[in-house]
VEXDREN-2710 file (C-alpha; in Angstrom, 1 decimal):
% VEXDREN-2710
k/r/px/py/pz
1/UNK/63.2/-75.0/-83.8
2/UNK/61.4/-77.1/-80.8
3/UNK/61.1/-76.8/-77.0
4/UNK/60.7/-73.5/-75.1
5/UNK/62.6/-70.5/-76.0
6/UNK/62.8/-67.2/-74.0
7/UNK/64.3/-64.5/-76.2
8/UNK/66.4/-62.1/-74.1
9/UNK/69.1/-59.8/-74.3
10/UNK/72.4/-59.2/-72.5
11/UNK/72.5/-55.6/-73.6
12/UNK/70.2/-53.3/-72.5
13/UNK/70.2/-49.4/-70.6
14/UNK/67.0/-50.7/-69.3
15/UNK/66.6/-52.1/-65.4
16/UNK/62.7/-53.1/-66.0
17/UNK/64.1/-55.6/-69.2
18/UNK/66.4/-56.5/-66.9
19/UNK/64.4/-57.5/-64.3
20/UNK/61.7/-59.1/-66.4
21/UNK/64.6/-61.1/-68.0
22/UNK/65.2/-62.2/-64.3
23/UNK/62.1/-63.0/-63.1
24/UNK/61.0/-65.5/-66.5
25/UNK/64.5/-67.2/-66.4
26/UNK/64.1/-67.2/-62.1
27/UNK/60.5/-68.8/-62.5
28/UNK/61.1/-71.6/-65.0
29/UNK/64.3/-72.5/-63.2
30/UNK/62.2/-72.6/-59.9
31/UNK/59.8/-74.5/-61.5
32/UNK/62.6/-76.8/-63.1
33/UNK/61.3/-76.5/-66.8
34/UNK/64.1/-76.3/-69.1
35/UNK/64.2/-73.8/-71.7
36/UNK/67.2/-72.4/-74.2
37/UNK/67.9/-68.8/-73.8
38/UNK/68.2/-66.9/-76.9
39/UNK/70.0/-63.2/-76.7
40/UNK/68.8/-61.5/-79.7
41/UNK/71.4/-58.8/-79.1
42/UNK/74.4/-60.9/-80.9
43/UNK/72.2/-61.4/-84.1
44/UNK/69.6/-59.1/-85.7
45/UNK/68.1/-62.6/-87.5
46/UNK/67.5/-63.6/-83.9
47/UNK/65.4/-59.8/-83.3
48/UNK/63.5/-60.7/-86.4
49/UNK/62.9/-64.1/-85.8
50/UNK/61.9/-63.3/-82.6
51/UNK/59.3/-60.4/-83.5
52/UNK/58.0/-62.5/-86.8
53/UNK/56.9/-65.4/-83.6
54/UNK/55.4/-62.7/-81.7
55/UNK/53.5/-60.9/-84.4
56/UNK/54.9/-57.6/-83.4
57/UNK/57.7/-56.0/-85.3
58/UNK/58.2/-53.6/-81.7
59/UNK/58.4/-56.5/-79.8
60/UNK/61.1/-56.5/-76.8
61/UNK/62.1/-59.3/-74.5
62/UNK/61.4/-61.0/-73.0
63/UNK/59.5/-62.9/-75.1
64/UNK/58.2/-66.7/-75.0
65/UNK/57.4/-69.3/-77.7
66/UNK/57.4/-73.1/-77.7
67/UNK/59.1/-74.3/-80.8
68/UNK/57.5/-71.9/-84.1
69/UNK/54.0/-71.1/-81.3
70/UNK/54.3/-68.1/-79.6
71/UNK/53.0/-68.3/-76.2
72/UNK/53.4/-64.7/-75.0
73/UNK/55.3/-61.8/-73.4
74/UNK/56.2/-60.7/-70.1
75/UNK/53.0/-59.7/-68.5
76/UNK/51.1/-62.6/-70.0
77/UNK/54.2/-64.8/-67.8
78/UNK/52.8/-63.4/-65.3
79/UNK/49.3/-63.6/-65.7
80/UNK/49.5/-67.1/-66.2
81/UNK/52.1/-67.9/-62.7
82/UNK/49.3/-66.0/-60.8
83/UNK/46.2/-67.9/-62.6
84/UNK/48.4/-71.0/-62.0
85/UNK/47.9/-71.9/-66.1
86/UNK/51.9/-71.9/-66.7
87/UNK/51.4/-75.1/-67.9
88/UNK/48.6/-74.4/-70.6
89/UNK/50.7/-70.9/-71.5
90/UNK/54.0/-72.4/-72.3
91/UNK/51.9/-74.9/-74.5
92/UNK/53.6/-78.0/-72.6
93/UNK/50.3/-80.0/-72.0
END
């Protein structure tokens, strides 16, 4: 497993998932940093890989890692677009 994931999900009753799903995806597109898009929802090893990365067997996308290093969740995205440390977060440098 190498290069940036962002584990999603293409089924979800929830607009907020949605729209965070949107907004990581929107970013890094924007930004022109290529990624693979994993949506856990077709395969419950994908969930649990997904949660083992993040440390948190509650976790829910999005969620972001850089090959087996886990770089963070939504609102550390965020955080690190608005510090302007996107770089250092995804673990590119």
């Amino acid at each position: 497993m190498s290069g940036l994931r962002v584990y999603s999900t293409s089924v979800t009753g929830s607009r907020e998932i949605k729209s965070q799903q949107s907004e990581v995806t929107r970013i890094l597109d924007g930004k022109r940093i290529q990624y693979e898009l994993v949506d856990i929802s077709q395969d419950n090893a994908l969930r649990e890989e997904m949660r083992t990365l993040a440390g948190d067997p509650k976790a829910i996308p999005p969620q972001i890692c850089n090959g087996n290093k886990y770089c963070g969740d939504y609102e550390l995205f965020v955080e690190a677009v608005e510090q302007d440390t996107l770089q250092e977060f995804l673990k590119l440098d």
